[in-house]
C-alpha positions as a printed NumPy array, in Angstrom:
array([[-16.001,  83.684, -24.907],
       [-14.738,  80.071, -25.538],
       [-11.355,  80.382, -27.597],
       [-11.059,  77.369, -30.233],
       [ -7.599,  78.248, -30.757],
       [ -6.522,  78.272, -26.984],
       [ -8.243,  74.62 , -26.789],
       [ -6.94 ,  73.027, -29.593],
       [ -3.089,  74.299, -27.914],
       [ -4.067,  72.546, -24.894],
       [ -5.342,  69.527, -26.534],
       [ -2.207,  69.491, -28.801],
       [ -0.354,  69.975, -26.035],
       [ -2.133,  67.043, -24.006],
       [ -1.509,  64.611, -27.068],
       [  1.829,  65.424, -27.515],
       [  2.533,  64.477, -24.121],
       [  0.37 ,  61.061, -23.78 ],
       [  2.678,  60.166, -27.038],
       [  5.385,  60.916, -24.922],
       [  4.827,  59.148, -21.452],
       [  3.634,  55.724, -23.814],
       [  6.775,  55.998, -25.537],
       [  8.494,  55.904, -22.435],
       [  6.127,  52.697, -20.937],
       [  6.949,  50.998, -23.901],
       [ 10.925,  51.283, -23.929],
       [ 11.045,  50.643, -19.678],
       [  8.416,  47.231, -20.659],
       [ 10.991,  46.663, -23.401],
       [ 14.123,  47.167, -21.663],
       [ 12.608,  45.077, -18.478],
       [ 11.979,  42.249, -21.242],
       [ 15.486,  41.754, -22.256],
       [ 16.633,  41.978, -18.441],
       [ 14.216,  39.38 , -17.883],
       [ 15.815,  36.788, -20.514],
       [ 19.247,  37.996, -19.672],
       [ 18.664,  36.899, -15.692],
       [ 16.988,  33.324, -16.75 ],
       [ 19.678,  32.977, -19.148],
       [ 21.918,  33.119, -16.206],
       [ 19.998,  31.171, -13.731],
       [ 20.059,  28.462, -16.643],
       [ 23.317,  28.332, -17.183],
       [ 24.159,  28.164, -13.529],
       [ 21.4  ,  25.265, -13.093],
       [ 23.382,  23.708, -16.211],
       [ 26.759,  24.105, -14.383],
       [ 25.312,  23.019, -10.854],
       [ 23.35 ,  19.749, -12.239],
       [ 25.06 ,  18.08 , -15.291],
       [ 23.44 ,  15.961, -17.876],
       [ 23.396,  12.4  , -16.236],
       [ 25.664,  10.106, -18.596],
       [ 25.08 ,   7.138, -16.002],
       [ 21.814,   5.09 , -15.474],
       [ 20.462,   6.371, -11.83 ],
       [ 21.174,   4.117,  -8.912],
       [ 19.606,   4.054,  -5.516],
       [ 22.184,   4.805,  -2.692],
       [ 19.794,   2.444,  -0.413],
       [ 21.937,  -0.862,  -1.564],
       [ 22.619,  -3.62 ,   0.859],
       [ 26.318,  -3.875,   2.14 ],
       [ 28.485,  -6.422,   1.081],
       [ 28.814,  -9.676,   1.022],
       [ 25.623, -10.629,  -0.362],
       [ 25.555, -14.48 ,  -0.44 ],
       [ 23.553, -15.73 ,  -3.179],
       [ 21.567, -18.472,  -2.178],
       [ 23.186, -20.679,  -5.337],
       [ 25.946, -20.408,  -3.056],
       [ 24.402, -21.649,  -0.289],
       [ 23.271, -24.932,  -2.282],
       [ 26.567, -25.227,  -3.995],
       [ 28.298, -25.41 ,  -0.202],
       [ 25.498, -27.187,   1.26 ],
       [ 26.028, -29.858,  -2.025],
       [ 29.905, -30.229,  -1.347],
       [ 29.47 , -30.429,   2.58 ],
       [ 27.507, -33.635,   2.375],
       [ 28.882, -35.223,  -0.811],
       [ 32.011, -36.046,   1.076],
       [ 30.04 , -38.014,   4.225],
       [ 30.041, -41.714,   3.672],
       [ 26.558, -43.146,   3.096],
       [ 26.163, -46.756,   1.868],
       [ 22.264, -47.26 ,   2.712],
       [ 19.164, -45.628,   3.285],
       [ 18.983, -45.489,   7.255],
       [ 22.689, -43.98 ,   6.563],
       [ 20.874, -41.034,   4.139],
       [ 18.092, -40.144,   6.531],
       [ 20.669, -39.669,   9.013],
       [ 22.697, -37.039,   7.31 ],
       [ 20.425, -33.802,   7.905],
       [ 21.028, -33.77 ,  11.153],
       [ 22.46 , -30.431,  11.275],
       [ 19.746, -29.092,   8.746],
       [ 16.19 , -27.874,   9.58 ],
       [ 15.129, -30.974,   8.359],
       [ 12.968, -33.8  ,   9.309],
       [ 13.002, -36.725,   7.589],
       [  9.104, -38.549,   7.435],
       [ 10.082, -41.438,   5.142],
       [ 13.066, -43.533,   3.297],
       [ 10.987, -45.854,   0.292],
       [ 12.315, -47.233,  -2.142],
       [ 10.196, -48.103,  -4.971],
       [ 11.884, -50.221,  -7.75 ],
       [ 14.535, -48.017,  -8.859],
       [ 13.647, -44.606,  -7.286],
       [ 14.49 , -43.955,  -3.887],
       [ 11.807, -41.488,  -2.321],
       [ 12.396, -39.379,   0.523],
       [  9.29 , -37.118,   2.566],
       [ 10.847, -34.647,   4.681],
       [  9.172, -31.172,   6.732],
       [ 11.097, -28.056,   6.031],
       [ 11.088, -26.71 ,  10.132],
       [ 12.   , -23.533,   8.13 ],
       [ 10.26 , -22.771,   5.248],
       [  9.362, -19.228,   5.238],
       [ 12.696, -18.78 ,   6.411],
       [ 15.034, -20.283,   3.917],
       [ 12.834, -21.914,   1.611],
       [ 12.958, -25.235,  -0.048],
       [ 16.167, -24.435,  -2.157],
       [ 18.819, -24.377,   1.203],
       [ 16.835, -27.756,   1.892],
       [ 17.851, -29.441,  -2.226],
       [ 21.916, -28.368,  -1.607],
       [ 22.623, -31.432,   1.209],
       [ 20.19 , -33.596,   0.163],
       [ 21.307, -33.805,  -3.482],
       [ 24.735, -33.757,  -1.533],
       [ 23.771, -37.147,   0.357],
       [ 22.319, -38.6  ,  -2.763],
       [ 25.821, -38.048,  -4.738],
       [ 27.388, -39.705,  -1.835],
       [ 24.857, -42.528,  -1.97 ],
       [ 25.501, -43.804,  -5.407],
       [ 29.319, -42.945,  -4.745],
       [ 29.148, -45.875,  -2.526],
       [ 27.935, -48.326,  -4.673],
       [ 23.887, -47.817,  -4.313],
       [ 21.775, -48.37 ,  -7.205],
       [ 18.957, -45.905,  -8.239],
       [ 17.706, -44.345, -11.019],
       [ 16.147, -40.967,  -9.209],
       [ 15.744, -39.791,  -6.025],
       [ 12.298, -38.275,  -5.158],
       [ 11.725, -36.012,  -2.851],
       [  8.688, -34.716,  -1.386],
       [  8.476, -31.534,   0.585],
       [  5.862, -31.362,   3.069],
       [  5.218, -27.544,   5.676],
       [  2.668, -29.017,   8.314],
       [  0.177, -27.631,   6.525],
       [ -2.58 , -29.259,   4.696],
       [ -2.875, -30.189,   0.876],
       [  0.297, -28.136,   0.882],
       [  3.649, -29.833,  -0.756],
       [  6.439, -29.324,  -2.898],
       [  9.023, -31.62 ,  -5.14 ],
       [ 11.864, -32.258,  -6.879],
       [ 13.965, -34.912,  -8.688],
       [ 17.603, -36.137,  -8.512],
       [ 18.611, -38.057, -11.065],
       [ 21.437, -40.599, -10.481],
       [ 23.046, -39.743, -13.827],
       [ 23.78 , -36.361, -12.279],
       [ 25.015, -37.723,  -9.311],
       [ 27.121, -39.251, -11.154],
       [ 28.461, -36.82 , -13.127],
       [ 29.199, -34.784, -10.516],
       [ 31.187, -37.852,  -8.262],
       [ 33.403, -37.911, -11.376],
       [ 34.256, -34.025, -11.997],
       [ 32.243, -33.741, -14.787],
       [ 29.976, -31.265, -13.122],
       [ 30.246, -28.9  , -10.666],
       [ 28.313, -28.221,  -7.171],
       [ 26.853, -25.131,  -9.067],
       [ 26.11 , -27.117, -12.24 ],
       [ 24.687, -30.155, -10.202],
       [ 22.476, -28.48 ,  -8.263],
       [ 21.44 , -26.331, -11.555],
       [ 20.005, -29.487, -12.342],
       [ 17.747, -30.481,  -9.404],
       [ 16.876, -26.671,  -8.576],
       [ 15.098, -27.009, -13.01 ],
       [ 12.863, -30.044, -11.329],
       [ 11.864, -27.64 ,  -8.403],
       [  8.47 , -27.609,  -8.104],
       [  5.755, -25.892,  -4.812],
       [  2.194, -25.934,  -5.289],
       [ -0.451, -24.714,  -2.151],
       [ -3.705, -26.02 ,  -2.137],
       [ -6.561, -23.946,  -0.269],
       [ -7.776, -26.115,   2.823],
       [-11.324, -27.681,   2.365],
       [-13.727, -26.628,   4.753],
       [-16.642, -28.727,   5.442],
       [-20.068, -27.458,   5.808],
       [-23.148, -29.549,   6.893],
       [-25.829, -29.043,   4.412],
       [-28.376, -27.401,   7.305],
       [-25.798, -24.597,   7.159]])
């Protein structure tokens, strides 16, 4: 015969002891939780201690080495090199690039501008800035001599078609600059503001049967 009594003993018994082993779950899950802050705690502070806040703006290590010559310098030396040549006339001025990638097309004068065409031989090497240094070098040395002109105009030609560039030098300047008033940087400041490159795309030519 089934005995309640026995039963409910066992079941008490049974309940009693689930109580028991979830107790036990709960405090090992509870213990392991405060391990678990206690270790990242750690591992933060020692990422805190191995990388420190960065009280600097970040700079690339990948830097050129030094000197790095600016290419204002270049103009300003280029400016100073052929200010001191003596040029009285115009065959004299489109003589004085001879140890620049330059070539000279044309000396005009027009009224009171002188206008000079030259190809830059190395344009996608230098560009047309190393070319404005001795040439607003010779002009200073032109009007230093005497010459009379209100602006020197120069036009920059590549080979290439419908493809140019310009700039102005105005004698003022020049003159400025002959008398100490301004300096190879500040003079060629100047011209560099009247700077100006424009490409053109080619025209092609098609038949109208095409």
């Amino acid at each position: 015969m089934y005995s309640n009594s026995e039963s409910e003993s066992d079941s008490g018994s049974f309940a009693r002891g689930g109580t028991r082993t979830t107790s036990t779950r709960r405090q090992l899950l509870r213990w392991g939780s405060v391990g678990g802050l206690w270790l990242l705690a750690g591992c933060t502070e020692d990422v805190g201690e191995e990388f420190p806040s960065n009280r600097k703006w970040p700079v690339s290590e990948l830097t050129p080495s030094l000197p790095v010559r600016e290419r204002t310098e270049v103009l300003e030396e280029r400016i100073e090199a052929v200010a001191d040549e003596t040029i009285t006339d115009e065959e004299e001025f489109a003589d004085a690039f001879d140890d620049y990638a330059l070539e000279i097309e044309s000396v005009d004068r027009s009224q009171d501008v002188l206008e000079v065409e030259y190809v830059n031989t190395r344009l996608y090497a230098e560009g047309n800035l190393h070319d404005i240094g001795p040439i607003a070098g010779a002009f200073a040395a032109l009007v230093d001599s005497g010459y009379d002109a209100v602006t020197l105009g120069i036009t920059i030609l590549d080979g290439a078609p419908a493809s140019y560039g310009s700039a102005e030098v105005h004698a003022d300047w020049a003159h400025r600059y002959n008398d100490g008033d301004l300096s190879a940087a500040e003079y060629g400041e100047l011209v560099t503001t009247t700077l100006e490159s424009k490409r053109d795309s080619p025209s092609v030519e098609v038949s109208p049967d095409e």
